[in-house]
PyMOL CGO cylinders between C-alpha atoms (Angstrom):
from pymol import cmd
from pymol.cgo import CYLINDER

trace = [
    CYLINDER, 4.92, 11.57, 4.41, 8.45, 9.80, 4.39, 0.3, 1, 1, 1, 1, 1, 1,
    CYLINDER, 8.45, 9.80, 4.39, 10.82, 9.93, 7.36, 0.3, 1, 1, 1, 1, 1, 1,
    CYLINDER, 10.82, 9.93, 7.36, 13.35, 11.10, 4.76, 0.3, 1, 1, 1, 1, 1, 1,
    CYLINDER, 13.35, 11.10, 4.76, 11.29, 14.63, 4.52, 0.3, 1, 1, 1, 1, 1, 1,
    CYLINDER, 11.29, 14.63, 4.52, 11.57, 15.14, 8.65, 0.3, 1, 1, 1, 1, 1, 1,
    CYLINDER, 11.57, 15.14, 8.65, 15.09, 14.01, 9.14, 0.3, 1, 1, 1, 1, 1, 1,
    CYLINDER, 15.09, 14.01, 9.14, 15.87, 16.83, 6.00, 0.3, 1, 1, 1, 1, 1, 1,
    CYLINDER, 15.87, 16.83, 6.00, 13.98, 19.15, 8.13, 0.3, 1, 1, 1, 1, 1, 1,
    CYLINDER, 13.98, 19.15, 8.13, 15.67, 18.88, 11.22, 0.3, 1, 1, 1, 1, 1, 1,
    CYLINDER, 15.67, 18.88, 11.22, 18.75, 18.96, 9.09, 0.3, 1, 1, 1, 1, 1, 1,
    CYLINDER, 18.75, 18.96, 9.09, 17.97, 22.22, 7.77, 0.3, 1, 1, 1, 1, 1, 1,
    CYLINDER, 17.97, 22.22, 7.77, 16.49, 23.66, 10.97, 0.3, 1, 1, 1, 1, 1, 1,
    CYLINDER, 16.49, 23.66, 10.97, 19.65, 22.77, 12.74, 0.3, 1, 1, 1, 1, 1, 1,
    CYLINDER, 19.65, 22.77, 12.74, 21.69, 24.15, 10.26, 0.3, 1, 1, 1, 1, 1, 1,
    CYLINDER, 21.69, 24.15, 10.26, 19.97, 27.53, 10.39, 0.3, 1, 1, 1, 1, 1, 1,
    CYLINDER, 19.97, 27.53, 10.39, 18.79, 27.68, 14.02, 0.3, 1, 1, 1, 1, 1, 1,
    CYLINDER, 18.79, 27.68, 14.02, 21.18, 25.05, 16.36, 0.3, 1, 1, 1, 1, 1, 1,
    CYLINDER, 21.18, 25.05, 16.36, 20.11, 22.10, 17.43, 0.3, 1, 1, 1, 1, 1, 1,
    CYLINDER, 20.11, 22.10, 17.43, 18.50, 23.57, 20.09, 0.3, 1, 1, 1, 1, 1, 1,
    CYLINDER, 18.50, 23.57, 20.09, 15.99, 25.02, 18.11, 0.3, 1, 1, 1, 1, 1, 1,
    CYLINDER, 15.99, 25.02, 18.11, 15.31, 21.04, 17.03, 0.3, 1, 1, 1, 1, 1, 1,
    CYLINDER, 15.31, 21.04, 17.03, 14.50, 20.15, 19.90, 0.3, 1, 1, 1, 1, 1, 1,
    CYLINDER, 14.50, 20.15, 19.90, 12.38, 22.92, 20.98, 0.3, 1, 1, 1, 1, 1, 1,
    CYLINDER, 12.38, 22.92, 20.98, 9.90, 22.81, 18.21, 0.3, 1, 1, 1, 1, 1, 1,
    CYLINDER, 9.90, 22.81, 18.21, 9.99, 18.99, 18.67, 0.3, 1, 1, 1, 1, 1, 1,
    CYLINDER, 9.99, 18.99, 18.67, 8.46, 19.67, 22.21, 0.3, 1, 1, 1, 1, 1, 1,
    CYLINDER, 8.46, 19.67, 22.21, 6.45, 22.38, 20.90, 0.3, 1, 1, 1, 1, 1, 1,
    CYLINDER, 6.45, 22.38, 20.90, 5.04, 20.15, 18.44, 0.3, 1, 1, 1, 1, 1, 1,
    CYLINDER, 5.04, 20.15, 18.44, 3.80, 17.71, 21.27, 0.3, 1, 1, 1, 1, 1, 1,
    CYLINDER, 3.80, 17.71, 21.27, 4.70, 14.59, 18.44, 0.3, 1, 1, 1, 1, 1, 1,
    CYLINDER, 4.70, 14.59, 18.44, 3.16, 10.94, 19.28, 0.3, 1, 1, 1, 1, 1, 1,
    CYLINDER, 3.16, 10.94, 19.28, 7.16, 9.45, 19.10, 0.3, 1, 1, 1, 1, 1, 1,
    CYLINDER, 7.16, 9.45, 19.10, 8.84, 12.73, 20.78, 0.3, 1, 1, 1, 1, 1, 1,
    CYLINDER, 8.84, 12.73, 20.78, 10.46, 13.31, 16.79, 0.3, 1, 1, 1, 1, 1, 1,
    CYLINDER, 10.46, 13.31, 16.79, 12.46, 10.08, 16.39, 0.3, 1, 1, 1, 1, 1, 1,
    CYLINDER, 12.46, 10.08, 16.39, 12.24, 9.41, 12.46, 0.3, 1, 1, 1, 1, 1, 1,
    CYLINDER, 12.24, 9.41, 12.46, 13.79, 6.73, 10.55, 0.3, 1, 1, 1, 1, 1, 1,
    CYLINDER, 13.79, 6.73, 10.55, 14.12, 8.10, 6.96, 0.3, 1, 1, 1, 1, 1, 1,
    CYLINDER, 14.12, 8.10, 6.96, 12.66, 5.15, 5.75, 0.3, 1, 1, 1, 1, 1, 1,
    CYLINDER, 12.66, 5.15, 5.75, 9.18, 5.04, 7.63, 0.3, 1, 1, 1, 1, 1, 1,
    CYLINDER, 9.18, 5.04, 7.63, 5.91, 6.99, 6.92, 0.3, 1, 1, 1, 1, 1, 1,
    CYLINDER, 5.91, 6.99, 6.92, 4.50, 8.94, 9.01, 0.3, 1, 1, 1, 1, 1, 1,
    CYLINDER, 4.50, 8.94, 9.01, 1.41, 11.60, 8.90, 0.3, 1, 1, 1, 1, 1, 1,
    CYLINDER, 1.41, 11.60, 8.90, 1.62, 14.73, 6.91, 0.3, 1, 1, 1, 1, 1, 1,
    CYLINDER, 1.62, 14.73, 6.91, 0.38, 16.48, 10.36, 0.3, 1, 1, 1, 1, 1, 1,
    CYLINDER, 0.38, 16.48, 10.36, 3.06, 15.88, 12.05, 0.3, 1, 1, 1, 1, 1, 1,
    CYLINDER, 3.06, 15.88, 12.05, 5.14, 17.96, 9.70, 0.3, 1, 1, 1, 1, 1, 1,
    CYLINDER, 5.14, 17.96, 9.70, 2.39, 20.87, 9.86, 0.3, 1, 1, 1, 1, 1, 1,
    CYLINDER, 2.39, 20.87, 9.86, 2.92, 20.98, 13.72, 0.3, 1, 1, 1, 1, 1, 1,
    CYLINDER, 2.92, 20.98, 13.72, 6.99, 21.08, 13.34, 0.3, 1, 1, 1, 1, 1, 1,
    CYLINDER, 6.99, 21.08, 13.34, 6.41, 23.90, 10.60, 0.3, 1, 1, 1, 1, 1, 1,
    CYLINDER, 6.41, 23.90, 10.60, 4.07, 25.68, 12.66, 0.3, 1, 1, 1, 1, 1, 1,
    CYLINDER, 4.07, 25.68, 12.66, 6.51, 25.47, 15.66, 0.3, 1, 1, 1, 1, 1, 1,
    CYLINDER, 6.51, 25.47, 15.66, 9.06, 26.93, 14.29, 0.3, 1, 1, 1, 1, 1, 1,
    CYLINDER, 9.06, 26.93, 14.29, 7.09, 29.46, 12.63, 0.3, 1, 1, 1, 1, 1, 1,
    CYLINDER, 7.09, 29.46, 12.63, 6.06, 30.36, 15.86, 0.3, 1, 1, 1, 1, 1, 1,
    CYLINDER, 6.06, 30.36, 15.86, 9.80, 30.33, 17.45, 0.3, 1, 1, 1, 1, 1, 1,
    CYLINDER, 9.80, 30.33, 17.45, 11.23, 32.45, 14.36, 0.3, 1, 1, 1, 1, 1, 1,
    CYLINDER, 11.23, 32.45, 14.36, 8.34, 34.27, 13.55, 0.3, 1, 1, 1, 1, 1, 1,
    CYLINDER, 8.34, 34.27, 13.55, 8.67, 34.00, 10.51, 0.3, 1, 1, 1, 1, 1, 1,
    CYLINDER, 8.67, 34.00, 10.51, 5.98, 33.61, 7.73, 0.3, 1, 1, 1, 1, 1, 1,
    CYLINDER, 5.98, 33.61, 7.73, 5.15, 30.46, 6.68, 0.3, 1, 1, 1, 1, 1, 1,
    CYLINDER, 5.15, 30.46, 6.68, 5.95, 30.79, 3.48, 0.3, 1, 1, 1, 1, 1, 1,
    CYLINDER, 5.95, 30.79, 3.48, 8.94, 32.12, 3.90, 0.3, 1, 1, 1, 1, 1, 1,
    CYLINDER, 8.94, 32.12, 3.90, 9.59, 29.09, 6.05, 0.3, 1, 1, 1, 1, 1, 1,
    CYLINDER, 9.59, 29.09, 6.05, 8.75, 26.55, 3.83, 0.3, 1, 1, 1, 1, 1, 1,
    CYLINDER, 8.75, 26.55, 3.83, 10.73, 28.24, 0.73, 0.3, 1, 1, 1, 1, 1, 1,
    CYLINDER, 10.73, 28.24, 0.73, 13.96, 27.67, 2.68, 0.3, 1, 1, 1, 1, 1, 1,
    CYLINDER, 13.96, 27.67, 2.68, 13.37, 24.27, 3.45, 0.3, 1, 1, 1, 1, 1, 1,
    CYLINDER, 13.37, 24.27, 3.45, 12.81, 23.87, -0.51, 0.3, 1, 1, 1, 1, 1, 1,
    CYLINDER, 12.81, 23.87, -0.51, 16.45, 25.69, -0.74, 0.3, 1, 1, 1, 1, 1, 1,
    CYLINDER, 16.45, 25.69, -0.74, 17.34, 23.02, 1.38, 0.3, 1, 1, 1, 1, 1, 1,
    CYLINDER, 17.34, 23.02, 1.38, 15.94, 20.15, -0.43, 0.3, 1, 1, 1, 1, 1, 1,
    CYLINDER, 15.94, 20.15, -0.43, 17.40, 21.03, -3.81, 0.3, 1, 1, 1, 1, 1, 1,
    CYLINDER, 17.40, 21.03, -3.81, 20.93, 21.04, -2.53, 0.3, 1, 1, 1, 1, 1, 1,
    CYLINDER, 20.93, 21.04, -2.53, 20.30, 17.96, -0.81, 0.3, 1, 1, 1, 1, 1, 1,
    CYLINDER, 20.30, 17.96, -0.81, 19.48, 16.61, -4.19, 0.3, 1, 1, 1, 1, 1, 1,
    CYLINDER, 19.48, 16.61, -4.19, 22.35, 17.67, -5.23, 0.3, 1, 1, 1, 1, 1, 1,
    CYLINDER, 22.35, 17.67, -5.23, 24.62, 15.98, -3.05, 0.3, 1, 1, 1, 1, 1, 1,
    CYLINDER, 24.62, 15.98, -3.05, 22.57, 12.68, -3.70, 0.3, 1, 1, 1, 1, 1, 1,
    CYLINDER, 22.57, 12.68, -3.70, 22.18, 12.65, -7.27, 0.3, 1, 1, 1, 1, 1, 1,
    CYLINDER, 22.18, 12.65, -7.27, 24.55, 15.15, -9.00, 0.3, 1, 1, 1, 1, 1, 1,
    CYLINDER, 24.55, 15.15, -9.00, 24.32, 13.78, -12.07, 0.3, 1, 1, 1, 1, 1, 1,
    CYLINDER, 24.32, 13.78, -12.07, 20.71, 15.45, -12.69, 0.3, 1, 1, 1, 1, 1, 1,
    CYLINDER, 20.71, 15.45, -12.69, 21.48, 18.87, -11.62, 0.3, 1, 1, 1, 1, 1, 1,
    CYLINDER, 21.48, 18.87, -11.62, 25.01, 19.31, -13.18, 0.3, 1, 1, 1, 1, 1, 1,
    CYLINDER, 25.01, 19.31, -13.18, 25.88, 22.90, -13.43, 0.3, 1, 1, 1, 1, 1, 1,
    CYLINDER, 25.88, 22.90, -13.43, 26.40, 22.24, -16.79, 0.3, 1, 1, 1, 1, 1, 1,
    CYLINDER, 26.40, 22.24, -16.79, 22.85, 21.99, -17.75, 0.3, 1, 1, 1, 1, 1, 1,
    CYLINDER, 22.85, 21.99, -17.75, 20.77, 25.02, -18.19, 0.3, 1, 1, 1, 1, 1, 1,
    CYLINDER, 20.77, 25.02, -18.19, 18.38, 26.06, -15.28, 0.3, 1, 1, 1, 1, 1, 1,
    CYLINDER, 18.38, 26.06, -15.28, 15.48, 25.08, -17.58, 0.3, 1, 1, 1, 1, 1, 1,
    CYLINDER, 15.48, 25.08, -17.58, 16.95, 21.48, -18.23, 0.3, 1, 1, 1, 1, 1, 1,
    CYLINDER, 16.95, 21.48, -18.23, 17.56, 20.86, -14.78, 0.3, 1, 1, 1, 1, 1, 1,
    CYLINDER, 17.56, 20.86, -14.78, 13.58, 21.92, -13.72, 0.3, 1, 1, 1, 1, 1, 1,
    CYLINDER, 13.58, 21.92, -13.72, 12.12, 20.39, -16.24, 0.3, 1, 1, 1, 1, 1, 1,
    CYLINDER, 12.12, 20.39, -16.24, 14.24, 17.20, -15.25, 0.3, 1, 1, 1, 1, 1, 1,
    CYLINDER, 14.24, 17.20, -15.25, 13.11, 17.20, -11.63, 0.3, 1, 1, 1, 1, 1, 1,
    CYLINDER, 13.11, 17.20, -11.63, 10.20, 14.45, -12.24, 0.3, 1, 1, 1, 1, 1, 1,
    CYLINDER, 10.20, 14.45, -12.24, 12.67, 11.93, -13.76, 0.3, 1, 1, 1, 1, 1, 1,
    CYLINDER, 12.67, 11.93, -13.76, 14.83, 12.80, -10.78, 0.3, 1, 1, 1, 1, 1, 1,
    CYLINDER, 14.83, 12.80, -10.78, 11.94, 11.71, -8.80, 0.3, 1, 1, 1, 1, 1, 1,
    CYLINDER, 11.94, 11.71, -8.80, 10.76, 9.05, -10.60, 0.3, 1, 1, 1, 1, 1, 1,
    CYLINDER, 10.76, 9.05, -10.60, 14.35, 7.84, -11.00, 0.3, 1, 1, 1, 1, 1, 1,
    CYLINDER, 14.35, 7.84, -11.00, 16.04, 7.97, -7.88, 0.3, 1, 1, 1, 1, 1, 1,
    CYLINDER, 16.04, 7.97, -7.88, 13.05, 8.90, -5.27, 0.3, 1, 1, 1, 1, 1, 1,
    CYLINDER, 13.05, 8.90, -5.27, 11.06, 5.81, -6.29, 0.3, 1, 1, 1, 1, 1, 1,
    CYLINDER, 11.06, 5.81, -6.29, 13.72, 3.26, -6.18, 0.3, 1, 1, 1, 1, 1, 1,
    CYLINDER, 13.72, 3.26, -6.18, 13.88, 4.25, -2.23, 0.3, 1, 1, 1, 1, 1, 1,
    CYLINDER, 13.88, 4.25, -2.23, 10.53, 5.11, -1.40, 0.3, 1, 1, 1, 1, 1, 1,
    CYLINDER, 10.53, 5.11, -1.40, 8.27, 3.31, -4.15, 0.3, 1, 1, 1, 1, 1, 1,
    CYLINDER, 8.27, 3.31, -4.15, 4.91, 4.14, -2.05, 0.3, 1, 1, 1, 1, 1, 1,
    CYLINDER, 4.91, 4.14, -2.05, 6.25, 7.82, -1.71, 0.3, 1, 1, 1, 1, 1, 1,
    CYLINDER, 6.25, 7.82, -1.71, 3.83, 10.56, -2.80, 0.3, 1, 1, 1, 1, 1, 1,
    CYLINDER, 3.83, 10.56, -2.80, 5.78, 12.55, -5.14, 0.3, 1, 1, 1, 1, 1, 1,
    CYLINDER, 5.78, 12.55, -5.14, 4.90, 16.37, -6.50, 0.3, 1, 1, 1, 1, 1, 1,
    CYLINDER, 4.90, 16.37, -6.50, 5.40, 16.78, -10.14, 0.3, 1, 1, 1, 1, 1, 1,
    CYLINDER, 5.40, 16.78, -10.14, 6.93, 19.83, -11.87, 0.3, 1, 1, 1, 1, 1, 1,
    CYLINDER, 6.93, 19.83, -11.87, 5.16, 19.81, -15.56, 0.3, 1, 1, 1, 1, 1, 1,
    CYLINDER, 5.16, 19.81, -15.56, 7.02, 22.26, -18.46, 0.3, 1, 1, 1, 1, 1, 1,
    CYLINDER, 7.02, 22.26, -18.46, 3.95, 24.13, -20.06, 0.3, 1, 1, 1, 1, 1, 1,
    CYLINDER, 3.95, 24.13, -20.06, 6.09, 26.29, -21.23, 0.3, 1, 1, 1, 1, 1, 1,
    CYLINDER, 6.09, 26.29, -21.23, 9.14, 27.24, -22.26, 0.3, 1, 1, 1, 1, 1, 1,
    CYLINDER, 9.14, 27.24, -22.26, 10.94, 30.48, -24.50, 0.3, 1, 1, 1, 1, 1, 1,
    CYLINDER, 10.94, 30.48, -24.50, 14.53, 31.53, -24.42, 0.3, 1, 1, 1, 1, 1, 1,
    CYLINDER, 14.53, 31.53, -24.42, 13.86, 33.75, -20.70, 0.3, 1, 1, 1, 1, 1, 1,
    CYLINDER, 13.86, 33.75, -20.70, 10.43, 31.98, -19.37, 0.3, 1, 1, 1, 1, 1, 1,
    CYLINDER, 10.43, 31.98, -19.37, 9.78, 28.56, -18.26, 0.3, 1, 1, 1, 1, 1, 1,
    CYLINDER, 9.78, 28.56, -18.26, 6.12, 28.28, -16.76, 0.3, 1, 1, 1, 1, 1, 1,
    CYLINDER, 6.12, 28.28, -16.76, 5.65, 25.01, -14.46, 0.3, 1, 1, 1, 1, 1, 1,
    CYLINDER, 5.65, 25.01, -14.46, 2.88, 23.49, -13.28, 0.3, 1, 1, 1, 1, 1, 1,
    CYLINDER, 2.88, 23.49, -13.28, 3.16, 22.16, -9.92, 0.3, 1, 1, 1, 1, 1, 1,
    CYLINDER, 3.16, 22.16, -9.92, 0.91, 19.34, -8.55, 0.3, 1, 1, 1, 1, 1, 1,
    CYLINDER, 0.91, 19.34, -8.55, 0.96, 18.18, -4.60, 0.3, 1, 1, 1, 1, 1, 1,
    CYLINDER, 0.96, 18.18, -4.60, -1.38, 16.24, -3.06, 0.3, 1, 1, 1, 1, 1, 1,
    CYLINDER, -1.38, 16.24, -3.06, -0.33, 18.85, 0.13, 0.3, 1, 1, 1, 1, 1, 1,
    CYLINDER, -0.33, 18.85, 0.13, -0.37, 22.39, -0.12, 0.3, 1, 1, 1, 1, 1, 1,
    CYLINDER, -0.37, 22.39, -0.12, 3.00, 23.11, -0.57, 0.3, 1, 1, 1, 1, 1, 1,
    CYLINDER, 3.00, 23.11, -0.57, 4.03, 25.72, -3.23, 0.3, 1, 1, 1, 1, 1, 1,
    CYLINDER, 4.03, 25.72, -3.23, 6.15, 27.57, -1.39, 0.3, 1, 1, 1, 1, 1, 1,
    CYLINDER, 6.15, 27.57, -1.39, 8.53, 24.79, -0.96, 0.3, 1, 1, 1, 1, 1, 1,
    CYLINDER, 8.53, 24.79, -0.96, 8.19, 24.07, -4.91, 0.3, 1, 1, 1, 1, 1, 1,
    CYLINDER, 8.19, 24.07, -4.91, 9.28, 27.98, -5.57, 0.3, 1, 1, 1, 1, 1, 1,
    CYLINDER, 9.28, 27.98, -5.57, 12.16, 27.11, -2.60, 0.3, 1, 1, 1, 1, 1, 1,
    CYLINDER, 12.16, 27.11, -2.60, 13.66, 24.16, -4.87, 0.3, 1, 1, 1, 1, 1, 1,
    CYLINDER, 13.66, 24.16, -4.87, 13.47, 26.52, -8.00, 0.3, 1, 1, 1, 1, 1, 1,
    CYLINDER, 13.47, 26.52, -8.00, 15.51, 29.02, -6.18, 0.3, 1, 1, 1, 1, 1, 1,
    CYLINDER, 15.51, 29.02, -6.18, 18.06, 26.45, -4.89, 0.3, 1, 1, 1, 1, 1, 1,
    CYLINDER, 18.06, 26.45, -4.89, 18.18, 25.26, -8.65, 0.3, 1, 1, 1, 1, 1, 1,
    CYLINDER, 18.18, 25.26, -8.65, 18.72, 28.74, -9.62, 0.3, 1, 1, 1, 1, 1, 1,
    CYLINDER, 18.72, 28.74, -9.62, 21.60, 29.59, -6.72, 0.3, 1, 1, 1, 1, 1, 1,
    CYLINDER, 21.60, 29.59, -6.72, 23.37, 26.36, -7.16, 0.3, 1, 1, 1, 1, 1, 1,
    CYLINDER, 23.37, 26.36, -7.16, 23.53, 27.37, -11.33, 0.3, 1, 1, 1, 1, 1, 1,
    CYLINDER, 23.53, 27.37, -11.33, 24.60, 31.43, -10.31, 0.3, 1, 1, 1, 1, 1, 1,
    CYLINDER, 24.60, 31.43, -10.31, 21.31, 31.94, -12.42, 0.3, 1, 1, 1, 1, 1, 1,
    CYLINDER, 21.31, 31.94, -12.42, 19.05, 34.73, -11.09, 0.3, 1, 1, 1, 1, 1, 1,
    CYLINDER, 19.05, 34.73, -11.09, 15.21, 34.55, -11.31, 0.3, 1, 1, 1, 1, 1, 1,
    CYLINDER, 15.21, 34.55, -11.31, 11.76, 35.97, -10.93, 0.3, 1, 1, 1, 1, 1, 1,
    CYLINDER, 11.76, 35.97, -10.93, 8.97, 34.00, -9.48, 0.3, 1, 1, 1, 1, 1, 1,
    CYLINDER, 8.97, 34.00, -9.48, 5.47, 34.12, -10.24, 0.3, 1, 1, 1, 1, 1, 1,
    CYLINDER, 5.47, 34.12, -10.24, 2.42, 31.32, -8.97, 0.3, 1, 1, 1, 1, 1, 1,
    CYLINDER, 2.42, 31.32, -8.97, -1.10, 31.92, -9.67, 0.3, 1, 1, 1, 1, 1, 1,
    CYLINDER, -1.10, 31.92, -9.67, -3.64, 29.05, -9.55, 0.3, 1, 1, 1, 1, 1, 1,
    CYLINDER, -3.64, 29.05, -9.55, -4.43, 27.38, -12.51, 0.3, 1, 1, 1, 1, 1, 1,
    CYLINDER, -4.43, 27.38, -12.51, -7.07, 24.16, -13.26, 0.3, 1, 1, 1, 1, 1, 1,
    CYLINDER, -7.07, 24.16, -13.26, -7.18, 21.52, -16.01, 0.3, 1, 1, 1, 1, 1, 1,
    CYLINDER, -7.18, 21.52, -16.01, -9.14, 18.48, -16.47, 0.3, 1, 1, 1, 1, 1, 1,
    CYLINDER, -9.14, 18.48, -16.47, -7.28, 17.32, -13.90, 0.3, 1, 1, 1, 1, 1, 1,
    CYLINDER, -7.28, 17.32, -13.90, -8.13, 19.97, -11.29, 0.3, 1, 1, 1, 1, 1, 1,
    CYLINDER, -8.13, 19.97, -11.29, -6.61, 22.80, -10.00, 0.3, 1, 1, 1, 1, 1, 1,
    CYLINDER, -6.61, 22.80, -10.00, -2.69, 23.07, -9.43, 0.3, 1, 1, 1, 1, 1, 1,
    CYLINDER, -2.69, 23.07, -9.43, -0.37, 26.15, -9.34, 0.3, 1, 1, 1, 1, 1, 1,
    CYLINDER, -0.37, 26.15, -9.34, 1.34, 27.33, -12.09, 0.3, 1, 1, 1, 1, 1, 1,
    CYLINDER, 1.34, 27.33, -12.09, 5.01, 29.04, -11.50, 0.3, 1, 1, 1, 1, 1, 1,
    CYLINDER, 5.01, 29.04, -11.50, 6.69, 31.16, -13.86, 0.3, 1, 1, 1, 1, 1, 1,
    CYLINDER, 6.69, 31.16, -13.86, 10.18, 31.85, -13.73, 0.3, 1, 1, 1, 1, 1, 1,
    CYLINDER, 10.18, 31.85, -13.73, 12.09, 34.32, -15.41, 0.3, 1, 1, 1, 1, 1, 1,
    CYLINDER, 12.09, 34.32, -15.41, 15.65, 34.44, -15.91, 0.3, 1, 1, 1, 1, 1, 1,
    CYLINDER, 15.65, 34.44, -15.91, 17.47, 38.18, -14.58, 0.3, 1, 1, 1, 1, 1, 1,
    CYLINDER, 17.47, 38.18, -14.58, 19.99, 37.43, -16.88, 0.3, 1, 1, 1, 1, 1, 1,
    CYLINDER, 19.99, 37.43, -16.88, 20.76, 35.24, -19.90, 0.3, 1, 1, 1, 1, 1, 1,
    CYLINDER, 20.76, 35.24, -19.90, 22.36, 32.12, -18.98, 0.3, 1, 1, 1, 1, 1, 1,
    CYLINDER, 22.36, 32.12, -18.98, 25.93, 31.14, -20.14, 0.3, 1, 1, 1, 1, 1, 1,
]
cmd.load_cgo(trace, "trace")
């Protein structure tokens, strides 16, 4: 996993938590390198189930619930990196389904070796856009956490839905997301 995904989690967990609570689920995390990151190395996905777990066990909250803010996060860090792909402009729809160029784009120029999710349209009507979501780490929660930062930073409310799904390529999770409202 890059360096790039810890230092945005610290990031967020400072923002929501202090600082303090950094460094205490760094301890409580019992890393190799004591959580010094460089956004640019790799490092093992572990490492960033122990931090999770930490501070799931410091907030107790849920883990999903955990890992669907740091999602939130993640979008609007996006945003502030590449705004030209999630313009609020664009429809909530155009932006989602344009979060694999995004990554393709901008992500691989950085981190070429980088393991990337992908966000598939299956689907798509005037209120419904169904997704399917492929990780090589179990991570949906975090995917519906992006779709909601997507949807806050556009004013556009929505309803989430994942079930599993499988195609010749193997299983995956589709999400379906409503729009509350029309958009415009």
């Amino acid at each position: 996993m890059k360096g790039r995904v810890f230092t945005e989690f610290f990031a967020h967990v400072e923002a929501c938590h202090g600082a303090d609570m950094v460094d205490d689920i760094i301890e409580a995390a019992r890393l190799p390198h004591h959580g010094a990151y460089t956004s640019t190395g790799s490092y093992p996905f572990q490492e960033m189930v122990s931090l999770v777990t930490a501070l799931t066990e410091a907030t107790g909250q849920p883990l999903p619930v955990v890992l669907e803010a740091f999602g939130t996060h993640c979008f609007e860090s996006w945003v502030g990196y590449a705004p030209q792909y999630f313009a609020t402009s664009r429809s909530l729809f155009d932006v989602l389904e344009g979060i694999d160029q995004f990554h393709e784009t901008e992500v691989r120029k950085l981190y070429p070796d980088a393991e990337l999710p992908s966000f598939v349209p299956e689907r798509r009507d005037g209120r419904t856009l169904v997704l399917g979501y492929r990780s090589c780490k179990p991570l949906a929660p975090l995917a519906l956490g992006v779709i909601r930062g997507a949807a806050a930073h556009l004013s556009q409310p929505v309803a989430l839905r994942c079930e599993p799904a499988e195609d010749a390529r193997g299983p995956y999770t589709r999400i379906h997301v409503e729009l509350l409202r029309p958009a415009g």
